[in-house]
N, C-alpha and C positions, 0 to 999 in steps of 0.2 A: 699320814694318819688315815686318808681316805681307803689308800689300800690293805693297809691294818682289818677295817673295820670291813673292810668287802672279801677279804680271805677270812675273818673270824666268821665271817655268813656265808663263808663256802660259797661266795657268789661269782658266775661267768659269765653271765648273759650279760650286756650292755642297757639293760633296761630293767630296773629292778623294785619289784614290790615290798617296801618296807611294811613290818608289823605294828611299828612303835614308835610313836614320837621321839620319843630321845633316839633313840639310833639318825632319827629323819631331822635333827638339832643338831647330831654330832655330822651328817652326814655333809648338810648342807653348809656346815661352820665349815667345814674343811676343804670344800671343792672350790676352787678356784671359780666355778659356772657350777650352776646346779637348775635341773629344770625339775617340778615335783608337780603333777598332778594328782590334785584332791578330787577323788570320784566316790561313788555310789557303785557297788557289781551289779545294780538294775538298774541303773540308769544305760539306756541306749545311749545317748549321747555321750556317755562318760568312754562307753566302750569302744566309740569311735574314732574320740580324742586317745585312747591308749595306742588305738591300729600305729594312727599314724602317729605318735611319739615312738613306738617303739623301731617303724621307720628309719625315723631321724636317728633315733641313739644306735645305729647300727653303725651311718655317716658320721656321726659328731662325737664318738664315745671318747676318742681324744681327749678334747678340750673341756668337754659336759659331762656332768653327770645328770643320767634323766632317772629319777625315782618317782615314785608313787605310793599313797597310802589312802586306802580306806576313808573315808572323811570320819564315820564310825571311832574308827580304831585313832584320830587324833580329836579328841573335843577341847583339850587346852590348845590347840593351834588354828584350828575352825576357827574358835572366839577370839583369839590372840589378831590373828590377820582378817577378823570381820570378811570369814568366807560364806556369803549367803546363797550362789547361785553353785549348780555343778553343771558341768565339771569346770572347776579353775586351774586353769596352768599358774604357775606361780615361776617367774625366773630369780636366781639368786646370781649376786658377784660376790664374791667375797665373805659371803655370808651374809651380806644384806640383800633384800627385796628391792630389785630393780624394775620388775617389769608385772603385770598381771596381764592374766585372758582368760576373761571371765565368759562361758557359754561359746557359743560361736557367731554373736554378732558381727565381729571383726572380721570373719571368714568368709561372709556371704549370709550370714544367719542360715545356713542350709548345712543339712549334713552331708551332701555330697559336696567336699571341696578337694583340690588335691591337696598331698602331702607339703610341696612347692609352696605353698600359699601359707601353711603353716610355720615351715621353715622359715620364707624371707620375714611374717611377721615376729616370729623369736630373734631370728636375725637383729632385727630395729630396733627392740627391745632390750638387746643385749645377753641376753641367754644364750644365744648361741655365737660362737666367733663368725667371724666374716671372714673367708679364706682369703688368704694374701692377694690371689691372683682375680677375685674378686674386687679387692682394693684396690689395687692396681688398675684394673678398669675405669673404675668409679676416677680415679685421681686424672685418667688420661681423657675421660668424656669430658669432665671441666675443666681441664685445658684447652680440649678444643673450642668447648664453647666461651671459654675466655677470648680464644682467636680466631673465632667467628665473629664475636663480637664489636674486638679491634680493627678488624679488617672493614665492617660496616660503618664504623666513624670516620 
């Protein structure tokens, strides 16, 4: 359905600005991952959360969909998910709200941060998948420190 509703928007880019709440209802009910940022076009900071989202959905368009919408152009969804701060990332699984990042406190509260820093916190959140070979890591560092451990008793 996802790609139904992204070929009916003649859309190709991996990162895409929605007009309208319901498409940004239909879009995110249907994706398996969905990341959506609620911005302001004057908001500076909104504009620097897009750089780097649109980053990321270059690597992640796979498994994510990354949209955006105006905060403007959604006022039943602003009040619906009691958005008061911008720019807020919102992560979706399933069509529910997993995750938020609200402003960029989580980042450093600074607008220079890397791309990296954004990723691994979507990452934790769950909006973005964790690559296998990432998992894979993570499973064999706590084994060794399980037999780091062993070996010390």
């Amino acid at each position: 359905r996802l790609a139904e509703l992204q070929a009916a928007a003649n859309v190709t880019e991996t990162y895409q600005q929605i007009a309208d709440e319901k498409t940004l209802l239909q879009m995110t009910a249907d994706a398996t991952r969905a990341i959506v940022l609620f911005s302001h076009r004057e908001f500076q900071r909104c504009l620097i959360a897009e750089k780097h989202l649109r980053a990321l959905s270059a690597k992640h368009a796979k498994h994510t969909a990354f949209l955006a919408i105006d905060s403007t152009q959604a006022p039943f969804l602003v009040e619906k998910l009691r958005i008061h701060v911008l720019p807020c990332i919102v992560s979706f699984r399933n069509g529910k709200e997993c995750d938020r990042l609200i402003g960029f406190e989580e980042l450093g509260n600074s607008d220079e941060f890397p791309t990296a820093l954004l990723e691994r916190r979507l990452m934790l959140g769950g909006g973005i998948r964790v690559p296998k070979a990432r998992k894979a890591n993570k499973n064999r560092d706590s084994d060794d420190e399980r037999e780091d451990s062993s070996e010390e008793s």
